[in-house]
N, C-alpha and C positions, 0 to 999 in steps of 0.2 A: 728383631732380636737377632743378635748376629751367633753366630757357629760357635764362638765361647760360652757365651751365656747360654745356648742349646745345649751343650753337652755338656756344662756343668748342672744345669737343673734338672736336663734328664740323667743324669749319673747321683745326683739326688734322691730324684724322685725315683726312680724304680726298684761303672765299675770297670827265649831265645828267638829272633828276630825273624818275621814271617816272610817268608821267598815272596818277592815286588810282581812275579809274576806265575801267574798259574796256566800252565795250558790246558786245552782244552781235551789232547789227547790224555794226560795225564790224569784227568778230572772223570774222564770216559771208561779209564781202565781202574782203577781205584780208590772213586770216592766210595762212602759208605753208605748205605740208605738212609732217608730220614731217622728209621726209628731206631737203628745203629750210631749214626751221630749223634742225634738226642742222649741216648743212655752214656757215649763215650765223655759228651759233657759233662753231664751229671756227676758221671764218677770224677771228673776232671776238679769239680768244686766244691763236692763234697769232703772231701778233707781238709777243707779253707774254712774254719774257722774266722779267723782275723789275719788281715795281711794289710801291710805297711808300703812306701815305698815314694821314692823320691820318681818326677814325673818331668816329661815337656812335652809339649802337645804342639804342632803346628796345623797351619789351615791352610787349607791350598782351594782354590777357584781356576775349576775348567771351565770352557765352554765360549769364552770371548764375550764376544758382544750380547748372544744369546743371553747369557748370565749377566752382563752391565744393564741390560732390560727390568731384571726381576727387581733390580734396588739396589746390588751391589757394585760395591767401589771398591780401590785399588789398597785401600786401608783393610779390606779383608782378608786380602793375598798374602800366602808367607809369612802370618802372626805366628811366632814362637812364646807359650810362655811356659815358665818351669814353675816349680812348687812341691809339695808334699800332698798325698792321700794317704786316709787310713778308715779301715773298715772293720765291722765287727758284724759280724751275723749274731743276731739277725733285724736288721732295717737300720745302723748306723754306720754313718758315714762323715767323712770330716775331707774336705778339698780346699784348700789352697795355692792360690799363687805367689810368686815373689816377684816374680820377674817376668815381662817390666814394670807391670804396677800390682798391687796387691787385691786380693778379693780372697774373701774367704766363704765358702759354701758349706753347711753342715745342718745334720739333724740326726736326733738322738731315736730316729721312726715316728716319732707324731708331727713334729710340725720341719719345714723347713726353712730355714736362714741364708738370706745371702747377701752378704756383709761386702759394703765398698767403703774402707776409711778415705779415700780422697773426695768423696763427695759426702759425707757424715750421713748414707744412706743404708739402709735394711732394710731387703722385701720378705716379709715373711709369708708362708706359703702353706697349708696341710696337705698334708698327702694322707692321697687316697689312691683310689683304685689304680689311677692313673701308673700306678707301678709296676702295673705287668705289663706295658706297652714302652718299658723305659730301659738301659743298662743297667741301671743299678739292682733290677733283678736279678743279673748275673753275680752281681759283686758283695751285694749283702742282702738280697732277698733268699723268697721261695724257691730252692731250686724243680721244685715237684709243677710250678707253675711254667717251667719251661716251655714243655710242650704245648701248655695252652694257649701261650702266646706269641710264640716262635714257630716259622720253619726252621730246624736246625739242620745246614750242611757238614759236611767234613770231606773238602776235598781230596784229599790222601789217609788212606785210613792209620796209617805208618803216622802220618805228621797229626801231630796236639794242635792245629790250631781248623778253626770251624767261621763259616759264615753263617751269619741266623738272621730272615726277614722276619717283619712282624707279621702278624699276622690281620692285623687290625688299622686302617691308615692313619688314627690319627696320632700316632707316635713321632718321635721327634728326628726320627732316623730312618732312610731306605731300606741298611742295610748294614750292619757292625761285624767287624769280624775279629776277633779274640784267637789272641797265640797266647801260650801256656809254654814256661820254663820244664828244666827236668823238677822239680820240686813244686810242680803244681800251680806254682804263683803265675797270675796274668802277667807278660811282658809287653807285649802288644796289643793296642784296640786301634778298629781304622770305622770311622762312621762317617757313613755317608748322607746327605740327604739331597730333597729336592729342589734343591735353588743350585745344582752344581757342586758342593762344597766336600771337601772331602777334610777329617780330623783326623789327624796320628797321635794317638799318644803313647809314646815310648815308656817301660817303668824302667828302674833302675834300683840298684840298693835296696832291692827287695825281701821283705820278715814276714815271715807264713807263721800263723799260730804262737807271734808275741805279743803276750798281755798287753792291753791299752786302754793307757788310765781311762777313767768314766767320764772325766770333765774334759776329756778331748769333746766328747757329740755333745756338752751343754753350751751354748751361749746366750751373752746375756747383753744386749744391745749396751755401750757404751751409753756415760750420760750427753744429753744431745745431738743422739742421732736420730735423723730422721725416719721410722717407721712406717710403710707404704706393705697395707695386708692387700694377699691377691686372692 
């Protein structure tokens, strides 16, 4: 399963532009404690309701040949694709792509959908617990689950944006780190995992706390598509 498919089913199942580099004296002089960045969180997303926003996500592969080992190829490198997200606290979510092909990922909190019209395919999926080892806790779950599940960092106690390990390994991610606009809304996520792989995804045109209709998180497989429950 490649680093699309990872971060869309774990931003499923569990969601102003962050300085490219952080050092390490800054990090020494600054960052906040765990249970300091925890609560900075918290408060971070607690006033996010529902929030909207136009997306692109690219994937980058470090490591060379080390990483040509695990199974990946040159088709993993520098995928950009764009689309729309929209979330509602609390457990819905709706992701799509447009560009370059489409996929649409959604669930209304019980079950999850992920729709590919070029190959007349949907995997449907439930969710369970598996949601507090995933993003989309950040984005329309629990936030009281953070700590359970997260180390939470905050490198600069000044800057809104925070790195959170899991705490638990069999999550879909190393390492995610989330930047936050002055209005609250996530602008940034960067997830990392272990085959190398690093995802950006940028938001844009961003709506904090605009109503969103309800048949955005229902889907309903088209007729003739092929159905594959996991």
């Amino acid at each position: 399963m490649n680093m699309l498919r990872k971060t869309m089913c774990a931003m499923a199942l569990g969601a102003a532009t962050l300085a490219p580099v952080i050092s390490t004296t800054v990090f020494a002089a600054t960052a906040a404690s765990e249970q300091q960045a925890t609560a900075s969180l918290v408060q971070q997303l607690s006033g996010v309701k529902s929030f909207s926003a136009n997306f692109e996500q690219t994937t980058k592969v470090t490591g060379g040949k080390a990483v040509q080992k695990k199974g990946l190829s040159a088709q993993h490198m520098n995928q950009t694709f764009k689309g729309v997200m929209k979330v509602e606290r609390p457990g819905k979510f709706f992701w799509e792509t447009s560009s370059p092909s489409k996929q649409t990922t959604v669930t209304s909190g019980k079950t999850v959908w992920i729709y590919d019209p070029d190959l007349q395919q949907a995997v449907r999926q439930s969710l369970d617990d598996q949601v507090a080892n995933t993003p989309a806790l950040l984005l329309s779950g629990n936030t009281s689950q953070i700590m359970k599940s997260y180390r939470v960092t905050q490198p600069n106690k000044a800057k809104t944006y925070y790195t959170l390990y899991p705490k638990h390994g069999d999550g879909a991610f190393q390492s995610l780190t989330i930047s936050f606009g002055a209005n609250k809304a996530p602008t940034l996520m960067i997830l990392a995992d272990s085959l190398g792989q690093t995802t950006y995804v940028r938001f844009n045109n961003m709506k904090v706390n605009v109503p969103i209709p309800a048949s955005t998180f229902n889907f309903t497989p088209p007729k003739g598509t092929d159905i594959i429950d996991q």
